[in-house]
N, C-alpha and C positions, 0 to 999 in steps of 0.2 A: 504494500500500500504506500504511495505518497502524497503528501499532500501536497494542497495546492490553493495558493492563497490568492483569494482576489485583492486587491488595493486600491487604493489612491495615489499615483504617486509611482511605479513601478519600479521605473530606472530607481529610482531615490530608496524604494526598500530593496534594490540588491546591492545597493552599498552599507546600506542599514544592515544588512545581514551578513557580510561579509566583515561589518569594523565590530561590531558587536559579537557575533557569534563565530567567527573565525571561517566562516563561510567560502569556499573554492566555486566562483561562476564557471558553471560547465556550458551554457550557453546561453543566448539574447539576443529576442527580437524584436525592432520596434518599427512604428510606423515611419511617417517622413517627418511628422508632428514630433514625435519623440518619446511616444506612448507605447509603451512594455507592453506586446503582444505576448509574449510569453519568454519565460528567462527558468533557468534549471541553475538548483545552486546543489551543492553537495556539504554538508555539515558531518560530520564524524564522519559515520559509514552508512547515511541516511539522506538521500535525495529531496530535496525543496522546489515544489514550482510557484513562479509568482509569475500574475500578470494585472494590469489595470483592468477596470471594469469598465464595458463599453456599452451603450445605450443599445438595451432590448438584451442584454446577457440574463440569464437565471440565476444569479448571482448577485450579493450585493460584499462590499468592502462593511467591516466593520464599522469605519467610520460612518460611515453614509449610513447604519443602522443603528450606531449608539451602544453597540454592544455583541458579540460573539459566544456561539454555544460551545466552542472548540476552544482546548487549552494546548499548546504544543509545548514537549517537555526534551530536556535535554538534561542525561547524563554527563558528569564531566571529573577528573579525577582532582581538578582544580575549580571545584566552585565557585571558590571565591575569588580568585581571577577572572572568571569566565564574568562572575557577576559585575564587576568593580568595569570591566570591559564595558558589557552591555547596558550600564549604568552610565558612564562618560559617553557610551554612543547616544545617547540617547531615551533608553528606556526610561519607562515608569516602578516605582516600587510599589507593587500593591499589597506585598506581605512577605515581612522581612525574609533577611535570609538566615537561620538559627534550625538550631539544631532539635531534630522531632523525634519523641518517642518511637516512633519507629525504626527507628535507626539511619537517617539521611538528615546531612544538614540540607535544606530546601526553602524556595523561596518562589514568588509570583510577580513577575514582568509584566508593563503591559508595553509593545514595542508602538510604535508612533505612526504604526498606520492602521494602529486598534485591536491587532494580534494578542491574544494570552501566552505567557510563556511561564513554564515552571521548570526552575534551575536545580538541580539537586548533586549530593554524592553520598556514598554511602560512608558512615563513619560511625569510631566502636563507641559506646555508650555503655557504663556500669548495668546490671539490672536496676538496680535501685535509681539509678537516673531516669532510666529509662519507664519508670513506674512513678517516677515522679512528673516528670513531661505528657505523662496519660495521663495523670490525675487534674493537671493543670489544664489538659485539653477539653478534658470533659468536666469540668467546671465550668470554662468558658462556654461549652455547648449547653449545660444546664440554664445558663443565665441569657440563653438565646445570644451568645454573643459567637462570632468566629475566634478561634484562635490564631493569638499573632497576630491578628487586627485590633485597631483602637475600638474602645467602646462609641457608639453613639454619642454626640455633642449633644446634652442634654441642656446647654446652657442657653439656645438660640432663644 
């Protein structure tokens, strides 16, 4: 399976995804305008296709919707490089990047043409930490809140 991301902006998120995620453009096509007909990137050992969204496509970019039902995620042995990267590229942090009870430090991106991205690595953790970071998670889900997100601004 690859996926295959519509956008806003095409040319601009295959540079996004190459300064950010260390991304290899395997190839790109645009119009005469200079609109990303379609572009193939390769990340790890995992193919990426992006193109612009063009009038009458079944497709919309996330932006132009305000929101995305797909999260793409990316292993990496250096998390926190990859993330500090994709941070100065430009991403969004939608929920840090810290270390989860389940054994991954992990975190959620949002990239700048409205893409989800979730960062992770696997890393060792005591049991007792690791039963401590459940206990905290599921606190957070008792109180309806997300974990690793802020609560609610109850002050407006």
């Amino acid at each position: 399976m690859v996926p295959y991301l519509p956008v806003q902006g095409g040319v601009a998120a295959l540079e996004f995804y190459q300064k950010a995620f260390g991304a290899k453009e395997l190839s790109r096509q645009v119009t005469p305008d200079g609109k990303l007909i379609h572009g193939r990137l390769r990340i790890g050992d995992s193919i990426l296709m992006v193109s612009d969204v063009f009038p009458g496509a079944d497709v919309a970019s996330p932006s132009s919707v305000g929101t995305t039902t797909v999260a793409l995620h990316l292993y990496s042995k250096d998390v926190d490089g990859l993330w500090d990267r994709a941070v100065a590229a430009g991403a969004k942090v939608t929920r840090p990047l810290e270390n989860q009870y389940w054994g991954e430090r992990y975190g959620h991106l949002v990239d700048p043409f409205g893409h989800h991205w979730s960062l992770s690595m696997r890393v060792k953790m005591s049991r007792s930490e690791m039963a401590a970071r459940r206990a905290e998670a599921e606190a957070s889900f008792a109180r309806g809140e997300h974990p690793s997100r802020e609560p609610p601004d109850t002050d407006a």
